[in-house]
Every structure is written in C-alpha cells, then in structure tokens.
N, C-alpha and C positions, 0 to 999 in steps of 0.2 A: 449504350452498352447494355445486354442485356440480362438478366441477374447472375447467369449464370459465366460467364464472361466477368461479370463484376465480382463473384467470389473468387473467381482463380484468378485475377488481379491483385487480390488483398489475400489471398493465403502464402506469401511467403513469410509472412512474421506473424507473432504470435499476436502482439495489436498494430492495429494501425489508426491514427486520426488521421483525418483526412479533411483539411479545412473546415475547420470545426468552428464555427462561430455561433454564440450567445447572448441575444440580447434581453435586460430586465425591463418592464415598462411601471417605472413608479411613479405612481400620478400620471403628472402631463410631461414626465420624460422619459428617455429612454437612457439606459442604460449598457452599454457595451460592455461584456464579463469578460469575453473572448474575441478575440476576433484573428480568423486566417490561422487557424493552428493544426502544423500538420507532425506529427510522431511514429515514429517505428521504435517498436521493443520486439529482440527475437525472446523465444523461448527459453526460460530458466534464467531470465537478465533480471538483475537488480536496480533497478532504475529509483534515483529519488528526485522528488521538483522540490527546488526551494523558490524563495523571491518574495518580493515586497509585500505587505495587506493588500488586498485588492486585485492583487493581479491575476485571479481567476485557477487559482489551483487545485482546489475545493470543486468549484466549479467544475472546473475537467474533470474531475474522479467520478463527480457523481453521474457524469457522461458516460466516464465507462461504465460503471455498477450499474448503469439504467434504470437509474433515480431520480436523474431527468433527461429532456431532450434537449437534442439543439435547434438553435433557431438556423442556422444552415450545416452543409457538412454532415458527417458521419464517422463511428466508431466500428471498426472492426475487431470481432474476435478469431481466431482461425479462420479469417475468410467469411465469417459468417455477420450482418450488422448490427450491433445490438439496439436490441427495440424493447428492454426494459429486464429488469431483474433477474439473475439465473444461479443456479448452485454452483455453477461452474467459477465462478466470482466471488469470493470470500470477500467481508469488507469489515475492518477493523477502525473503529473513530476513537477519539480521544477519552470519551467518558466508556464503561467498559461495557456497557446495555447487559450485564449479567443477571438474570433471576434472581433478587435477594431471596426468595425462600428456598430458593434451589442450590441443594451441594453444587461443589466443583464437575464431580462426576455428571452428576442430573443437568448442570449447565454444559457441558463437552457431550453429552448424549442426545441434547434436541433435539437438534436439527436433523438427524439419526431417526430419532423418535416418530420424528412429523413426516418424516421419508418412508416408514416402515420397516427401518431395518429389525434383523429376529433379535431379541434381546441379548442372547450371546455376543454377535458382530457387534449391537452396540456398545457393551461391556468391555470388548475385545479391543476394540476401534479405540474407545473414549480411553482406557487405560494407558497403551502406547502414546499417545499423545500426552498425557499426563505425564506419565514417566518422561516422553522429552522436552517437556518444559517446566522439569523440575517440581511437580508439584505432590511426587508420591504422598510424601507424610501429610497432605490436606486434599484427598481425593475426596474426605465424606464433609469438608470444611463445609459451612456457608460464608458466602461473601463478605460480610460484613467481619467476619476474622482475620480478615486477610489482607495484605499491604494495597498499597496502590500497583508496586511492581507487581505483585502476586495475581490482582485480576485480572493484568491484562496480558499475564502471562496464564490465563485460562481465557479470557478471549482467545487469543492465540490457537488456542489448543481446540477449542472450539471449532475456530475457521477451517483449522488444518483437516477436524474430524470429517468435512466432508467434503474432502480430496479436492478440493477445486484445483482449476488449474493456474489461478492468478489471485493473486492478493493484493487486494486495493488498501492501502494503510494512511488515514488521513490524519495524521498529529499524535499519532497512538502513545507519545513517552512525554504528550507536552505537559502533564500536569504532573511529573513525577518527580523529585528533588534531582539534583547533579548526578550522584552517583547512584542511586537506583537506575536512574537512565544510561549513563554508561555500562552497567551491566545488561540494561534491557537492551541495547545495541548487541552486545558479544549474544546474550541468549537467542536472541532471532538469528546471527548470521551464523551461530551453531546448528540452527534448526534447518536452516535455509540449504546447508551445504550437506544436511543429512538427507532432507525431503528433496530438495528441491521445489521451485515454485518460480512462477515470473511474479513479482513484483513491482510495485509502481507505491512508492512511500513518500508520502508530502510530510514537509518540516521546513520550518521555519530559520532550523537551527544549522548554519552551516559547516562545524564541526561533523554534525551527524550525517548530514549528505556525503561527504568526503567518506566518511570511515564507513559507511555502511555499501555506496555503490560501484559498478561497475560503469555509471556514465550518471552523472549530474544534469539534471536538466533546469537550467536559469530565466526564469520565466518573469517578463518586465509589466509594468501595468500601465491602464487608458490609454487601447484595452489590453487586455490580456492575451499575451503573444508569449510565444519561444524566441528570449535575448539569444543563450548561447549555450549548446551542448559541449559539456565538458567528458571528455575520458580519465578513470580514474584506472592509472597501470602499478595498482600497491596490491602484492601479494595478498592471498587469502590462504589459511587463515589469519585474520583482520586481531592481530593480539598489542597491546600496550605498547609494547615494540616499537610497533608499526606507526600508534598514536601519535608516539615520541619523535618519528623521526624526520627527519631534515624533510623528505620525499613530501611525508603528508601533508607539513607547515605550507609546501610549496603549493603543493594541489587546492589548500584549506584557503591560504591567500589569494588564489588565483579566483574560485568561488565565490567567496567576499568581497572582491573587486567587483567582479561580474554583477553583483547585486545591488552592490552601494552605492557604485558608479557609473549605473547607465544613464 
C-alpha cells in the first residue's frame, strides 16, 4: 500500500493502533511490553486503559506521544503516522514537571512562549485556561504554594494552552489523596465537555476509568494486549449521582472483573 492509500485507510478515526508490538531487550533477554495491539478512538472520545503492572499501558502512551517507537506496527494520528513528538499531543504524567521558579501564569505561557506567540495571545490564552481550571486567585502563584490537586490542575491548563488536539494522561491524580482526586475527575470532565479534546487517560484505578469514560479499554499482561473494551452508557454530566448509582456499581464491577479475572 502506498503512503498515500495508507493515510486514507487510517483517517477515519482520530487514532489508530494498528498492531503495535514492543519488545525490551534486558540483558540476554527479551522482553515483550506489547504485543498485537490494535485501537480506534474517534474524535472528542474519552477513552481510559486500566489493568494489571506490567501490562504495557505506559508503554502504549508513550507510542502515541512519540516518545518511543515500536518494535513492529504503527500509530496513527488523523491518518497521519506518528514518528515522534508533536504539539498536537498534550501529554500530562503523574509528577506535574512544572517550572518551580515559574508562576502559574509563566508555567501555562511556555509552551506559547517557545512557539512565538505575541505576548498579548499569550496572556490571553494562558488566562482563559486558568480561569477554567480554577486557578484565578494563584495566576502569579509559584508552585511550590500550591496543593498537589492545584498543580496538576496548571498542568492541565498548560496542556490545554496549546490547543492540541489529543491528550495523553498517564496516572495524572495517582499521587493525590481520595478526594482531591475525585474532585480532580469532575474538574477535567468539566473541562473536557467545555473544550473538548480526544483523550486517552491511563489509571490504575478502576472507579476512575468508569466515572471518567466513554469506553474502558482492559488491557491484560505477558505481553501486553487488549483483554476487553467496555462501553460506558452513564450520562454526562458525570455528577455524585451518578457515582452513587446502581448503573455505575454495575459498569465498576464489570471493569474489576475484567482486570482481576483474566
């Protein structure tokens, strides 16, 4: 097939994997992270992977974000293959990688900055993002004032400031206590349903895959494959309600099966 044959194959969804397989070589072995893994996410989908240590979730992400390659297979963005890091790719990790000497502002302005934009747009830009992730009253904050919830809700704001079209989220609320985290769930899926964005959010935590997606992706390990894609048919907006009720426990349990019992 020829490249361009092969983009118009892979531009009906916003990504595609397409037998993607990874192998480590440690020492005198080899290591399988993935192996045979294929994915469609359309545009503006919420998609989260949960499943065991090991089973290459991490792995996948950093495939898409093109942070590394694969040893066979391919990732698609709009039809297009990715072959290593683009702005079109926001990518938000656990620890918040924020400028400690740099305001909240000066950290959601960066990437702006390193881009050219005229300092007005960035001003402009970094503020509305701020304002929707709450962080008015610590716009001239430095980091180290501010919660754990609070920086990675300037990550966030961050990511957002320069428009990608997809956001890659790998553990982003794993070091946050219980309910900082269930708020950090409602603030992103507030943001999410204002901005919009396709998403792809790894966790561990299978309450959070539930409440946050539109389709659960279950992913088993040696090697790292797709067990089972779940759909998740619970109203948005995703409020306590919802947490609470009969529907979710069902969808929640069905998830935790999926992971603990393959």
């Amino acid at each position: 097939m020829n490249q361009r044959a092969k983009v118009s194959a892979m531009s009906d969804h916003k990504i595609q994997v397409q037998n993607i397989n990874k192998t480590f070589v440690l020492g005198n072995e080899r290591f399988e992270a993935l192996g045979d893994v294929s994915l469609k996410v359309d545009e503006n989908e919420f998609i989260t992977v949960v499943g065991p240590s090991g089973c290459g979730k991490s792995t996948l992400m950093n495939i898409l974000a093109g942070l590394d390659e694969p040893t066979g297979g391919a990732a698609f963005v709009d039809g297009r293959e990715v072959d290593g890091p683009s702005p079109e790719r926001g990518v938000i990790f656990q620890q918040y990688a924020l400028f400690p000497w740099l305001t909240v502002r000066q950290n959601v302005e960066f990437g702006l900055k390193t881009a050219k934009a005229p300092a007005e747009e960035r001003r402009r830009t970094a503020q509305h993002f701020i304002d929707m992730v709450g962080l008015t009253d610590f716009a001239d904050a430095l980091p180290k004032t501010l919660s754990g919830g609070m920086k990675q809700r300037c990550a966030i704001a961050r990511a957002y400031s320069m428009n990608p079209s997809i956001l890659l989220m790998d553990e982003p609320f794993g070091a946050l206590d219980a309910l900082t985290r269930v708020r950090m769930q409602e603030h992103l899926l507030e943001t999410w349903e204002k901005e919009k964005r396709t998403i792809v959010f790894i966790t561990h935590d299978v309450d959070e895959a539930a409440f946050l997606a539109n389709r659960v992706i279950v992913m088993a390990a040696r090697p790292g494959r797709i067990h089972r894609v779940i759909d998740v048919d619970l109203p948005y907006p995703r409020t306590e309600e919802v947490r609470l009720s009969p529907e979710f426990a069902e969808v929640r349990n069905d998830i935790w099966t999926s992971v603990y019992h393959q």
